[in-house]
FIBAVO-745827 format. One record per residue (C-alpha): residue number from 1; residue in three letters; chain; x, y, z. Coordinates in pm, 1 decimal, always signed. Each point is the difference from the previous one (the first is absolute). Example, Ala and Ser with C-alpha at 12.3 -4.5 7.8 and 13.67 -1.06 7.14 Angstrom:
[1; 'ala'; 'A'; [+1230.0; -450.0; +780.0]]
[2; 'ser'; 'A'; [+137.0; +344.0; -66.0]]
***
This chain:
[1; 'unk'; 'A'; [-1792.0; +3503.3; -614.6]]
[2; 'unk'; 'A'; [-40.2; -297.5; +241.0]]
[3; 'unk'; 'A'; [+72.8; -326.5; -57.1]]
[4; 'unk'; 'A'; [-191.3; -258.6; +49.5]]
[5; 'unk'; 'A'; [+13.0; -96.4; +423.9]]
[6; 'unk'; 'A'; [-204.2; +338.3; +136.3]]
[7; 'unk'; 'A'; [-356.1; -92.4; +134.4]]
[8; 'unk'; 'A'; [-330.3; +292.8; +2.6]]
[9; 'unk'; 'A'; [-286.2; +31.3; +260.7]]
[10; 'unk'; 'A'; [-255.0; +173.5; -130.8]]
[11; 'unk'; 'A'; [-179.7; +195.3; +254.3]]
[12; 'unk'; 'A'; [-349.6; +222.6; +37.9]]
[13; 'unk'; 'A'; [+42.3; +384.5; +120.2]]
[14; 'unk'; 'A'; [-324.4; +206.5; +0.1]]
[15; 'unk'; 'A'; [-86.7; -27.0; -349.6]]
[16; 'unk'; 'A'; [+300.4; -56.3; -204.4]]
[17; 'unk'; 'A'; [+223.4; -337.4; -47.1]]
[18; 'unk'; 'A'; [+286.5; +61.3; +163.6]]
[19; 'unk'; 'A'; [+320.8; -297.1; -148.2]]
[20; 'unk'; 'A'; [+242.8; -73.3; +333.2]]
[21; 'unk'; 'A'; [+338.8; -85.4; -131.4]]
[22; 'unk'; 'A'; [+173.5; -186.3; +230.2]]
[23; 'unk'; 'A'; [+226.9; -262.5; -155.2]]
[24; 'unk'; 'A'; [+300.9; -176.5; +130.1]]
[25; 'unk'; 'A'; [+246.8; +60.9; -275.7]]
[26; 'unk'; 'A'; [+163.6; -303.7; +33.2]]
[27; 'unk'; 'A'; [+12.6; -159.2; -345.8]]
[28; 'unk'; 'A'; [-53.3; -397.0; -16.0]]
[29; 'unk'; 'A'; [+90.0; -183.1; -329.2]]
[30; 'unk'; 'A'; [-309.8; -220.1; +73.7]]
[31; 'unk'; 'A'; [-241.6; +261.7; +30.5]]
[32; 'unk'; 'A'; [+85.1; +144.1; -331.2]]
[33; 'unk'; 'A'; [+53.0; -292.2; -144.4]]
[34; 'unk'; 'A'; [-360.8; -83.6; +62.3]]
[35; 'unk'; 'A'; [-167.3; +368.7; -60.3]]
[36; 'unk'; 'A'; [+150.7; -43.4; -336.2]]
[37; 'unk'; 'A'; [-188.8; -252.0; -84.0]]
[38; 'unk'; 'A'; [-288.3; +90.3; +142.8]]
[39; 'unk'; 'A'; [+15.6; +346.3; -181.2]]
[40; 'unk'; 'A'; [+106.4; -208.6; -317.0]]
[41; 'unk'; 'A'; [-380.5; -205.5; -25.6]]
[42; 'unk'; 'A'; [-158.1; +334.6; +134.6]]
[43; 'unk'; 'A'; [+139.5; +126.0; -305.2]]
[44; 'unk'; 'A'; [-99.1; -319.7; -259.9]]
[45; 'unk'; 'A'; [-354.9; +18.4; +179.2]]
[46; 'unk'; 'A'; [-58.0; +349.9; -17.6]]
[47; 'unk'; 'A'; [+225.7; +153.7; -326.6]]
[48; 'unk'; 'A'; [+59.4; +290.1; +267.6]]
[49; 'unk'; 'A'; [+381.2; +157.7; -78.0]]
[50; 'unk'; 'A'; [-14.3; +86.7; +340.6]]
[51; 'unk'; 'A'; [+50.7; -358.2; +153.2]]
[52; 'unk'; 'A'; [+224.1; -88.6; -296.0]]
[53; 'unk'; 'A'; [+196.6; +324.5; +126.7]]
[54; 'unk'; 'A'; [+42.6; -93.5; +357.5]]
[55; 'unk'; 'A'; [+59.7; -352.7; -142.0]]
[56; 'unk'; 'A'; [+350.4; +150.8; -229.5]]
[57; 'unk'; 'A'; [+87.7; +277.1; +331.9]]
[58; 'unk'; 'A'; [+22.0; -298.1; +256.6]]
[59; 'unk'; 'A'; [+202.2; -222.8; -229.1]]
[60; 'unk'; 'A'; [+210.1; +251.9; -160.5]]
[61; 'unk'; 'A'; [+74.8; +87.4; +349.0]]
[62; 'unk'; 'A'; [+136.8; -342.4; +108.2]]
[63; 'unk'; 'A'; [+221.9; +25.2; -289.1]]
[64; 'unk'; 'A'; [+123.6; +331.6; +99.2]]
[65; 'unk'; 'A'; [+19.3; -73.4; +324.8]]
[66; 'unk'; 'A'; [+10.4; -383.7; +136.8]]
[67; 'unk'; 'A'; [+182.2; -220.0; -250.6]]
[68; 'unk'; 'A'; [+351.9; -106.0; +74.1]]
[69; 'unk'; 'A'; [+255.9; +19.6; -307.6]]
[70; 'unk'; 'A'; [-18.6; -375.8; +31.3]]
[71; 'unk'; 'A'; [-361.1; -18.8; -95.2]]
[72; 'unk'; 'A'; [-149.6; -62.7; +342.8]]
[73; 'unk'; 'A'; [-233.9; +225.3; +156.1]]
[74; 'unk'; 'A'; [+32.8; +149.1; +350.3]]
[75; 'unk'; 'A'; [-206.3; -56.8; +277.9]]
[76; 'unk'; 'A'; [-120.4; +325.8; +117.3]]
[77; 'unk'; 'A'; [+32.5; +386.7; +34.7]]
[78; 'unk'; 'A'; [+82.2; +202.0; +317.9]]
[79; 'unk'; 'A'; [-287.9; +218.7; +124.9]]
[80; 'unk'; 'A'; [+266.4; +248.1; +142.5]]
[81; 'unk'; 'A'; [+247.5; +208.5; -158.8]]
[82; 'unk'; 'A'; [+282.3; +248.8; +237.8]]
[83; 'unk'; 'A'; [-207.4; -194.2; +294.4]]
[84; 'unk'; 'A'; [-340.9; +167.4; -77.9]]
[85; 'unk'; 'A'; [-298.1; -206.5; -123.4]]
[86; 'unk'; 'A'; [-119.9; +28.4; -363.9]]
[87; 'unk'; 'A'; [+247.7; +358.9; -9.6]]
[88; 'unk'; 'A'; [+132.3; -95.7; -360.3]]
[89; 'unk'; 'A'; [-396.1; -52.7; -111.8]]
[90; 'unk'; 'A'; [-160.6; +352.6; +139.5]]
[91; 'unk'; 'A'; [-13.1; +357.6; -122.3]]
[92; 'unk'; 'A'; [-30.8; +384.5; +166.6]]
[93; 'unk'; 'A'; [-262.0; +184.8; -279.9]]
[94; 'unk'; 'A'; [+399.7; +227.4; +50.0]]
[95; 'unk'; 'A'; [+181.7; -278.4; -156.1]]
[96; 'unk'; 'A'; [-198.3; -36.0; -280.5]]
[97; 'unk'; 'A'; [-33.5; +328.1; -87.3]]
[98; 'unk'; 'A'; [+346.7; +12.8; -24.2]]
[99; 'unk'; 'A'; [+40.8; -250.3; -238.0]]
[100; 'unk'; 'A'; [-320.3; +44.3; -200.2]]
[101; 'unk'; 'A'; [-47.4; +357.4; -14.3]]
[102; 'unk'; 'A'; [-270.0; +148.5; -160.1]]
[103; 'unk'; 'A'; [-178.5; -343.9; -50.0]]
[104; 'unk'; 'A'; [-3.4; -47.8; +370.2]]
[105; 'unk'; 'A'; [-317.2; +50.8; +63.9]]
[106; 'unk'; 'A'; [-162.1; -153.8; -244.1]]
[107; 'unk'; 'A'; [+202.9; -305.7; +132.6]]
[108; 'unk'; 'A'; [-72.3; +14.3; +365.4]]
[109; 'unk'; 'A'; [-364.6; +38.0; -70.4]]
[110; 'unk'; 'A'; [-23.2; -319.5; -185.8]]
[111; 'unk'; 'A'; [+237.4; -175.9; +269.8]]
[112; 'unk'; 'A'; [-191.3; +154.3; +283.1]]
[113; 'unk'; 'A'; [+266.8; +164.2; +159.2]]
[114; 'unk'; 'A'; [-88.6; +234.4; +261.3]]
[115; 'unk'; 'A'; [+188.1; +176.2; +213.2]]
[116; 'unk'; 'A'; [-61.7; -184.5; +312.2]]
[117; 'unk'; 'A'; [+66.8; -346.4; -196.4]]
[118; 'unk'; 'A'; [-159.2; -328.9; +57.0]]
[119; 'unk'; 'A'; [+305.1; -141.0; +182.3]]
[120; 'unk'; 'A'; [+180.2; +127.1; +263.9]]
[121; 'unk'; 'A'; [-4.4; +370.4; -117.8]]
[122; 'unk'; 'A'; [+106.9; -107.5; -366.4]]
[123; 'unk'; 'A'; [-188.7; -146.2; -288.4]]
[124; 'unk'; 'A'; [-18.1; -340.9; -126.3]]
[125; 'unk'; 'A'; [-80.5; +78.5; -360.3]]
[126; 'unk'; 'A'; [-353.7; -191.0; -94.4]]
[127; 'unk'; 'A'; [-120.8; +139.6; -339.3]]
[128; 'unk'; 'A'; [-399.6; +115.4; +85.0]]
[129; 'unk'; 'A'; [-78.1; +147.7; -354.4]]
[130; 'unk'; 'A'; [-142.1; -114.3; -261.4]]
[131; 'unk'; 'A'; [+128.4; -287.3; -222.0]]
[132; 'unk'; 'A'; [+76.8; +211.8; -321.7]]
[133; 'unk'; 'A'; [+243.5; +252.6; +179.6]]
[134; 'unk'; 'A'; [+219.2; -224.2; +77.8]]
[135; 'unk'; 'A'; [+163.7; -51.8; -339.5]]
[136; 'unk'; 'A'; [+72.0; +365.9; +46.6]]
[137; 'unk'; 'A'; [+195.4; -24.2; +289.8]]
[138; 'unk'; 'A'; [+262.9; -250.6; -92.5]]
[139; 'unk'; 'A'; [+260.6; +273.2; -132.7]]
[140; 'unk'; 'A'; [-71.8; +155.9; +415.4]]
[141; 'unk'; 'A'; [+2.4; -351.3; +165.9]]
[142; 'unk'; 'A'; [+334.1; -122.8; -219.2]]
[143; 'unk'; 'A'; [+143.8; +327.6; +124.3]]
[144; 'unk'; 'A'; [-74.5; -103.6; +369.2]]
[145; 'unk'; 'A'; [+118.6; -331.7; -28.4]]
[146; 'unk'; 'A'; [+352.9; +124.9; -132.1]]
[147; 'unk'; 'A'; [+18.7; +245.9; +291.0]]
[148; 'unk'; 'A'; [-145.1; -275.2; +238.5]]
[149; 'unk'; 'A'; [+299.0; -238.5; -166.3]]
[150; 'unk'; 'A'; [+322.6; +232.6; +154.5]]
[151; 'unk'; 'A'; [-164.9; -48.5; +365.2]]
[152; 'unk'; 'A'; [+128.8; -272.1; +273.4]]
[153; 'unk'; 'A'; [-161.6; -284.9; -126.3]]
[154; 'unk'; 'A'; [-179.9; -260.3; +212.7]]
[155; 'unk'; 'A'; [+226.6; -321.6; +70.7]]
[156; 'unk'; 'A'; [-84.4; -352.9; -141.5]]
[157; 'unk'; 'A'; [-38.7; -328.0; +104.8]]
[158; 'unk'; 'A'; [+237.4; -191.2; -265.3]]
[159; 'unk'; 'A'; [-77.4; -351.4; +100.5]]
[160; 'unk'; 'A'; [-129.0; -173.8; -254.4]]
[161; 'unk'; 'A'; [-325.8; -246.3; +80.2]]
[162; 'unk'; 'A'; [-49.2; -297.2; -238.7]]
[163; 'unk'; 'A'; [-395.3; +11.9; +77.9]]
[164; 'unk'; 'A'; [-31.6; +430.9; -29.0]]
[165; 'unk'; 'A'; [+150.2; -47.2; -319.2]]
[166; 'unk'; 'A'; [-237.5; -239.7; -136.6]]
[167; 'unk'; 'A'; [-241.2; +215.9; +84.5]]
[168; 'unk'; 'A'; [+157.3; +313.2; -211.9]]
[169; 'unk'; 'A'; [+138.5; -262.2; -292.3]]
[170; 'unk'; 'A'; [-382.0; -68.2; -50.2]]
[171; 'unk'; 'A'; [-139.2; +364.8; -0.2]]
[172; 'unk'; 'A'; [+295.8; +78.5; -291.5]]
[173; 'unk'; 'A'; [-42.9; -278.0; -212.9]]
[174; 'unk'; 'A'; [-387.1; -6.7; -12.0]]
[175; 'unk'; 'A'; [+67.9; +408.6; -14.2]]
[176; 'unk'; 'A'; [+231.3; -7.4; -306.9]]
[177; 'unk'; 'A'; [-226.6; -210.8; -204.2]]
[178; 'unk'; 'A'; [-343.5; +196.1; +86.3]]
[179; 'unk'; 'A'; [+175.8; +338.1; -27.1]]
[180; 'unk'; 'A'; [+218.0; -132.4; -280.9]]
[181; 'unk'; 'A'; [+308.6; +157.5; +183.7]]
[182; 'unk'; 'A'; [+338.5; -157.6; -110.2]]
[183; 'unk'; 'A'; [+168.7; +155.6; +315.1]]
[184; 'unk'; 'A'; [-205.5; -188.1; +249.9]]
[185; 'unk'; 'A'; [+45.5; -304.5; -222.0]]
[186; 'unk'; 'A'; [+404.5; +10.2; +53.3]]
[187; 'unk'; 'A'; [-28.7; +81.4; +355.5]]
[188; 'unk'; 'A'; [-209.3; -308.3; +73.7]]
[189; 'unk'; 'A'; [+201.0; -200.9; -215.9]]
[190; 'unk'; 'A'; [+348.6; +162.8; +174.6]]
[191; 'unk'; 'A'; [-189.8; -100.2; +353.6]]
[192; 'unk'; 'A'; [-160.5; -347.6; -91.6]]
[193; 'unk'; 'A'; [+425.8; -80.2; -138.6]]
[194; 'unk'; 'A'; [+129.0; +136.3; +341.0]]
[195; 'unk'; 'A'; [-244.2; -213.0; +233.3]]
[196; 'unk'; 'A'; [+74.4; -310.6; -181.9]]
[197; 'unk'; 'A'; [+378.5; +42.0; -27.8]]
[198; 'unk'; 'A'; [+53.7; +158.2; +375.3]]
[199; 'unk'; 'A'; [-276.0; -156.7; +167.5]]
[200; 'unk'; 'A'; [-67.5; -350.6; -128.4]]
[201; 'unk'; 'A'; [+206.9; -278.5; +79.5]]
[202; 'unk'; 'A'; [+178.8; -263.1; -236.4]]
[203; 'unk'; 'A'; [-225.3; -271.8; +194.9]]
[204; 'unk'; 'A'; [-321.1; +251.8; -87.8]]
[205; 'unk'; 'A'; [-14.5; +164.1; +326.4]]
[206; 'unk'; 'A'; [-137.4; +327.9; +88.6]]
[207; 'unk'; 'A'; [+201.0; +233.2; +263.1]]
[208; 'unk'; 'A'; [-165.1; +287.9; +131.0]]
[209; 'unk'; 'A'; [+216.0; +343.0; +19.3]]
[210; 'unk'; 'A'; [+271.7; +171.3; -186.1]]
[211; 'unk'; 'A'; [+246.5; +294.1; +79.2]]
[212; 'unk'; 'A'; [+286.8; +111.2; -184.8]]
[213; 'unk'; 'A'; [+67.2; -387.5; -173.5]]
[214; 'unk'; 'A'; [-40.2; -175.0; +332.7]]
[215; 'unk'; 'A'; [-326.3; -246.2; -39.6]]
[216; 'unk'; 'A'; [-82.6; -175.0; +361.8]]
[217; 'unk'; 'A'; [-344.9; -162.1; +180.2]]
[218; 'unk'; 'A'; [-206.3; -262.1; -113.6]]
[219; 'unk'; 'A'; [-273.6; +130.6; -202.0]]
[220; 'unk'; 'A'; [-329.0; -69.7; +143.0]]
[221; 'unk'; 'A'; [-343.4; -78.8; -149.2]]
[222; 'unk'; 'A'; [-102.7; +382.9; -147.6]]
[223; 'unk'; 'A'; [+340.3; +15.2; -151.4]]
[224; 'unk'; 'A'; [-54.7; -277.4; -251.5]]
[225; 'unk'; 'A'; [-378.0; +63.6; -95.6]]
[226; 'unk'; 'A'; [+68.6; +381.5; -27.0]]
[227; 'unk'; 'A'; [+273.6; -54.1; -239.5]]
[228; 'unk'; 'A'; [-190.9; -280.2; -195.4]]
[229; 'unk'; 'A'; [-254.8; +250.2; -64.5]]
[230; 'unk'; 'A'; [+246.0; +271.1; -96.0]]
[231; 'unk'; 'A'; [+120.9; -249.1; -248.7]]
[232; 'unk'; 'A'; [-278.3; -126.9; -107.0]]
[233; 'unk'; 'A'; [-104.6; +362.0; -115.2]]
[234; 'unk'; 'A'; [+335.6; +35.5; -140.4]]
[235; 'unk'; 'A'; [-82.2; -269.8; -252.9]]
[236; 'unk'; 'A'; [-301.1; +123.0; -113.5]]
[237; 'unk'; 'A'; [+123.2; +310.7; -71.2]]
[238; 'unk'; 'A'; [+336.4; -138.2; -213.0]]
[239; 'unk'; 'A'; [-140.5; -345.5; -87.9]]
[240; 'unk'; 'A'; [+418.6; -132.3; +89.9]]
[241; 'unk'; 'A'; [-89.3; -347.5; +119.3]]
[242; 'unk'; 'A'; [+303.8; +2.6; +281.7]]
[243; 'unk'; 'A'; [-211.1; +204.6; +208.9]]
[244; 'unk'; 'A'; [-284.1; -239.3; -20.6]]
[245; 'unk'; 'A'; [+240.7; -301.4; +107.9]]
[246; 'unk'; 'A'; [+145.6; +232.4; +271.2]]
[247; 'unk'; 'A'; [-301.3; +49.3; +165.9]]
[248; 'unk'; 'A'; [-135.8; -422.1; -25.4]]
[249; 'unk'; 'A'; [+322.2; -47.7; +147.6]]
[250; 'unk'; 'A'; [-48.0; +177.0; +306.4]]
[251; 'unk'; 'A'; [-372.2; -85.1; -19.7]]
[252; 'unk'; 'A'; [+39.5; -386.2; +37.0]]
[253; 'unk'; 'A'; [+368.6; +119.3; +286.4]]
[254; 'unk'; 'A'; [-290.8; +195.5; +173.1]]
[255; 'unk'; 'A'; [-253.4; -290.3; -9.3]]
[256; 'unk'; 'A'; [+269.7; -254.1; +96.1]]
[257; 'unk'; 'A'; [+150.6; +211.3; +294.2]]
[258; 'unk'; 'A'; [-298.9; +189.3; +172.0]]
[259; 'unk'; 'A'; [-337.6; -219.6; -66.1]]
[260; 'unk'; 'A'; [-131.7; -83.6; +311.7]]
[261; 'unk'; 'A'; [-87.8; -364.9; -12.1]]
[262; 'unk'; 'A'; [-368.6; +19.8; +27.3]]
[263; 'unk'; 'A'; [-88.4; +383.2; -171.5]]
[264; 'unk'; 'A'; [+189.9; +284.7; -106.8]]
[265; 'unk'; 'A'; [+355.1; +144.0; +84.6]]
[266; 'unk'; 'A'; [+218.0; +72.7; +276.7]]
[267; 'unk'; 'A'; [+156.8; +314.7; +0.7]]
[268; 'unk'; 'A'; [+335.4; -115.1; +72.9]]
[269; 'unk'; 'A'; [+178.2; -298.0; -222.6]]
[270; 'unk'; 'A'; [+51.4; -347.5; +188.7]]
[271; 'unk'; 'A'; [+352.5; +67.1; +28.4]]
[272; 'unk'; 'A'; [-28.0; +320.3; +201.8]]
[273; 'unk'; 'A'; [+167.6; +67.5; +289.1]]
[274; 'unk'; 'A'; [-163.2; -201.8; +294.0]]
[275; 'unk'; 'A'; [-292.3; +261.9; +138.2]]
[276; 'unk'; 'A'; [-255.1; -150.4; +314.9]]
[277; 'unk'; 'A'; [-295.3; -6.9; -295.0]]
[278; 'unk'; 'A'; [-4.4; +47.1; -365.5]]
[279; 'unk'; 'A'; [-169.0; +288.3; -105.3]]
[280; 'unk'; 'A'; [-270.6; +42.2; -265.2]]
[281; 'unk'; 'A'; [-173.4; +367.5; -28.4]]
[282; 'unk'; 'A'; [-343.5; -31.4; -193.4]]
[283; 'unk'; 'A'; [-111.7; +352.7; +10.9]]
[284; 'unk'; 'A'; [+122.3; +273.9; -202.0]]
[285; 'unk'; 'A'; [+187.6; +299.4; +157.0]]
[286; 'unk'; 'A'; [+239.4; +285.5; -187.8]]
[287; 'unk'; 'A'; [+43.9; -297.0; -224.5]]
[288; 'unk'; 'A'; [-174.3; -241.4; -153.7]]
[289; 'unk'; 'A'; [-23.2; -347.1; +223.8]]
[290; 'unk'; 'A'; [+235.1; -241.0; -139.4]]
[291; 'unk'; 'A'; [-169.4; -273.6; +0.3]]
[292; 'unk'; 'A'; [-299.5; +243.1; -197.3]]
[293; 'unk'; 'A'; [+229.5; +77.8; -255.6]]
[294; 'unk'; 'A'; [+183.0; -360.3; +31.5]]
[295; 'unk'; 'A'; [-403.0; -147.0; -159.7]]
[296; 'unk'; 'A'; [-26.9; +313.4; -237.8]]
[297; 'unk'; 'A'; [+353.6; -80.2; -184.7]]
[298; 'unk'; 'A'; [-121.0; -407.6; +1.8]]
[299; 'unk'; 'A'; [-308.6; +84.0; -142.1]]
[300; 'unk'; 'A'; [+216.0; +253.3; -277.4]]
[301; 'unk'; 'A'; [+260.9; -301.3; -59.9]]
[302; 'unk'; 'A'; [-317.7; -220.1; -57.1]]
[303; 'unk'; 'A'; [-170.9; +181.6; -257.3]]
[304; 'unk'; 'A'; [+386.9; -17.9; -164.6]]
[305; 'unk'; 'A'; [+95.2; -323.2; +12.0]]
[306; 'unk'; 'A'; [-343.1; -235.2; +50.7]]
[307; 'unk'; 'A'; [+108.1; -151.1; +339.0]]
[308; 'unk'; 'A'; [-225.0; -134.1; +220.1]]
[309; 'unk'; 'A'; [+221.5; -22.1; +276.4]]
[310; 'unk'; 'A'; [-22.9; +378.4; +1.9]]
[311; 'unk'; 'A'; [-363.7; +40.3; -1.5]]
[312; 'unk'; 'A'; [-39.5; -275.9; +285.1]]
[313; 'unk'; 'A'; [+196.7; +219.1; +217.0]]
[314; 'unk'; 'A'; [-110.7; +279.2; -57.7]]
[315; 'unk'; 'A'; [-363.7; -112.3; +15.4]]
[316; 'unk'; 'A'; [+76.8; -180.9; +368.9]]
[317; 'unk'; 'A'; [+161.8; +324.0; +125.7]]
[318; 'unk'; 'A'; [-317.0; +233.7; -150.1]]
[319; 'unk'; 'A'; [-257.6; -286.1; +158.3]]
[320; 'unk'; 'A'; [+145.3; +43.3; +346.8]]
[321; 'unk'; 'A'; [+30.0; +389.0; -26.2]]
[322; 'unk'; 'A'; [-391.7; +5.2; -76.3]]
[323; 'unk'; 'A'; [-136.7; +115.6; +318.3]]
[324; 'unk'; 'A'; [+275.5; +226.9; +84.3]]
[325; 'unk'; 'A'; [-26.4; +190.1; -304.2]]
[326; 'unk'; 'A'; [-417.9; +43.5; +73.8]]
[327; 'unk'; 'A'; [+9.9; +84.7; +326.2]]
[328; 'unk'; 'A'; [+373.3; +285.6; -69.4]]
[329; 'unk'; 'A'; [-12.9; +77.1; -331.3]]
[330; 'unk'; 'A'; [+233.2; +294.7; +77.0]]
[331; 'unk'; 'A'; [+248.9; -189.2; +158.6]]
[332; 'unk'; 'A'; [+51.7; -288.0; -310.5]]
[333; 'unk'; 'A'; [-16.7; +223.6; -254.8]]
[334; 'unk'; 'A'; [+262.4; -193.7; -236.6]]
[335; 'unk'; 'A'; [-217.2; -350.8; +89.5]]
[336; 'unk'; 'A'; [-275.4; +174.2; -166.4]]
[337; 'unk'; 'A'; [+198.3; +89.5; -321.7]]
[338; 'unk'; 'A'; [+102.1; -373.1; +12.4]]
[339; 'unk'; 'A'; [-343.2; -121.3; +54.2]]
[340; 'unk'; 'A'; [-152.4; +269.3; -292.5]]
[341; 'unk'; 'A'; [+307.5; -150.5; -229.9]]
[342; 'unk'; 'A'; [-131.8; -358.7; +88.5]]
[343; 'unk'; 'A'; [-383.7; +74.7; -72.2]]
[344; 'unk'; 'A'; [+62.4; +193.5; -322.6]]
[345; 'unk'; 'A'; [+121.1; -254.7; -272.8]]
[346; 'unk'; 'A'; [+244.5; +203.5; -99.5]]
[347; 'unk'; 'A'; [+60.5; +82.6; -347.5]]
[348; 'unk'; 'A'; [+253.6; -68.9; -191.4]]
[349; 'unk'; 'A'; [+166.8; +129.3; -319.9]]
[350; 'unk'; 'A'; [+258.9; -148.0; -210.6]]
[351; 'unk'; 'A'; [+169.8; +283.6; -264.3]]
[352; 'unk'; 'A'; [+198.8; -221.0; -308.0]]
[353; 'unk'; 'A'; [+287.9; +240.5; -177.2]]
[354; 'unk'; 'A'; [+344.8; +187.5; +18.8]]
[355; 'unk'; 'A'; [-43.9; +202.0; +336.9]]
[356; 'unk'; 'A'; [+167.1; +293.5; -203.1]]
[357; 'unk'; 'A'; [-234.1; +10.8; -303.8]]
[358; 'unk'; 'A'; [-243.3; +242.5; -15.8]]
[359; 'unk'; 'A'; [-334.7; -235.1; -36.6]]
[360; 'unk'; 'A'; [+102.6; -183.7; +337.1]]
[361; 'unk'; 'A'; [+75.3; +352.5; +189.6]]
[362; 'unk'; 'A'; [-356.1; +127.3; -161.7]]
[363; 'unk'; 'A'; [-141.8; -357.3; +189.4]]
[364; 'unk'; 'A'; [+175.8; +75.3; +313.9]]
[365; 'unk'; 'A'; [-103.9; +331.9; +87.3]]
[366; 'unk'; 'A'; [-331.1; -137.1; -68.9]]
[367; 'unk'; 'A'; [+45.3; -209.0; +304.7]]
[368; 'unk'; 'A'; [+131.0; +230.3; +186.0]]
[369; 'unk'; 'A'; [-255.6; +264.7; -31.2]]
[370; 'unk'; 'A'; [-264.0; +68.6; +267.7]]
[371; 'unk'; 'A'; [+7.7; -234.5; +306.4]]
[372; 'unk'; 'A'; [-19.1; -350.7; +8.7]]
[373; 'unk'; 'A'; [+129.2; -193.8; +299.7]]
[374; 'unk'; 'A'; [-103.2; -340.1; -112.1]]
***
């Protein structure tokens, strides 16, 4: 019943495995945006419904829950609701008896509820039972949800972030073709349409936020590589050439605006307000490091389009990150997908026919079956 943002401990009590829930139930539109794609190439590697399950919950939630009628997706989710942390979230072993009845307790026991709870004297539901009950319980869990749905809900962050959105318009198009959902296809489509009309600039300009029609700030560094990757997922899931262009555009805007002169990017353009220094992250945090993810799109574009220019800088930036990388692999996580992308010769595959006919679809999900990131 949680969405994606809680975190587990795992902890050892005498002899049994005892699983500490203790999340924050602040939801971030970057952290789900990433889980869903992790749990989306958990599921190509593996075939396991399970991660494909988690993959269609977290997603399916953002739609419920985090896109603007616009097509933009909010920022985040309020941990609190009626000033109590995570109260909308958490259950009494009372309240869902009341609403389940006489399959309580098969329920609780596969959600672990107790009556002492695992959070504050309620229960975080965590399903603990085995994989092939849980089918079974989606009449009891749908029943919980529409009982959870009359409560206070949690309030929203409704600013819209031009780089948190790449990040989701990504996980929905490269969702929509692996799944083969049409839903996720529109959405991404409906998103990647409002970024570019209320976001990008006549003179091909990036700016960074958006709240109810009012688009302000400069956009910075993360904002124009997270959306070229959104993009550039887009198009390979609806072969429509304009989202190709769209993203070269702000490829060569980014390159022009933020290279540093001898390697790299800056994370701010060169027409940014005046600051004492010029910033330039390298190490990955909640988000990917721009400048990571700046080489990774290059290196995408290049396999594209054939140009050098790409690879060069991509290759310089990757060359100077070397050590860094060796010595903190944990910390440059998305300069090590770059540098795996760089090393692997990737692969590619050219499909000739009507994208609606039947032989081309057969092709396609051909491709798209079973992992292949290069």
């Amino acid at each position: 019943m949680l969405e994606a943002g809680s975190s587990t401990n795992r902890a050892v009590n005498g002899n049994r495995d005892v699983l500490d829930c203790a999340p924050h139930f602040e939801k971030m539109l970057y952290d789900n945006a990433q889980l869903a794609r992790v749990y989306l190439h958990a599921w190509q590697v593996t075939g396991s419904q399970f991660f494909r399950t988690i993959t269609e919950e977290i997603l399916d939630y953002v739609v419920r829950e985090m896109v603007d009628p616009a097509g933009g997706f909010y920022s985040t989710q309020d941990a609190d609701s009626e000033g109590e942390e995570g109260k909308f979230f958490v259950w009494t072993p009372d309240e869902i008896r009341d609403v389940l009845g006489n399959e309580a307790d098969r329920f609780m026991t596969a959600y672990g509820v107790t009556r002492h709870g695992n959070f504050e004297g309620k229960n975080i539901l965590e399903f603990v039972g085995d994989l092939e009950q849980r089918p079974a319980l989606t009449g009891s869990r749908r029943e919980l949800f529409e009982a959870r749905e009359k409560h206070v809900h949690p309030g929203r962050d409704e600013k819209v972030l031009t780089s948190w959105n790449g990040l989701m318009l990504a996980a929905f198009a490269e969702a929509a073709r692996t799944l083969n959902r049409e839903d996720y296809q529109e959405v991404a489509e409906g998103n990647a349409e409002f970024l570019l009309r209320e976001l990008k600039l006549e003179n091909g300009r990036l700016l960074r936020s958006w709240k109810d029609g009012d688009a302000r700030l400069n956009g910075y560094l993360e904002d124009y590589c997270y959306l070229i990757e959104g993009l550039l997922e887009v198009y390979q899931t609806t072969f429509e050439p304009r989202w190709f262009v769209a993203a070269q555009e702000l490829a060569e805007t980014m390159i022009a605006r933020f290279q540093v002169p001898d390697v790299g990017f800056f994370d701010i353009s060169d027409d940014h307000e005046s600051l004492i220094t010029r910033p330039r992250d390298l190490q990955d945090n909640a988000t990917p490091s721009g400048n990571a993810m700046a080489v990774t799109t290059l290196l995408k574009l290049a396999s594209f389009t054939n140009e050098l220019r790409y690879v060069d800088i991509a290759h310089q930036a990757l060359a100077q990150m070397q050590s860094m990388q060796a010595q903190y692999p944990l910390g440059f996580g998305q300069w090590l997908q770059a540098l795996a992308y760089a090393l692997s010769k990737p692969r590619e595959i050219a499909i000739v026919g009507d994208p609606d006919s039947y032989d081309t679809q057969a092709l396609l999900s051909i491709v798209h079956h079973g992992y292949r990131p290069y």
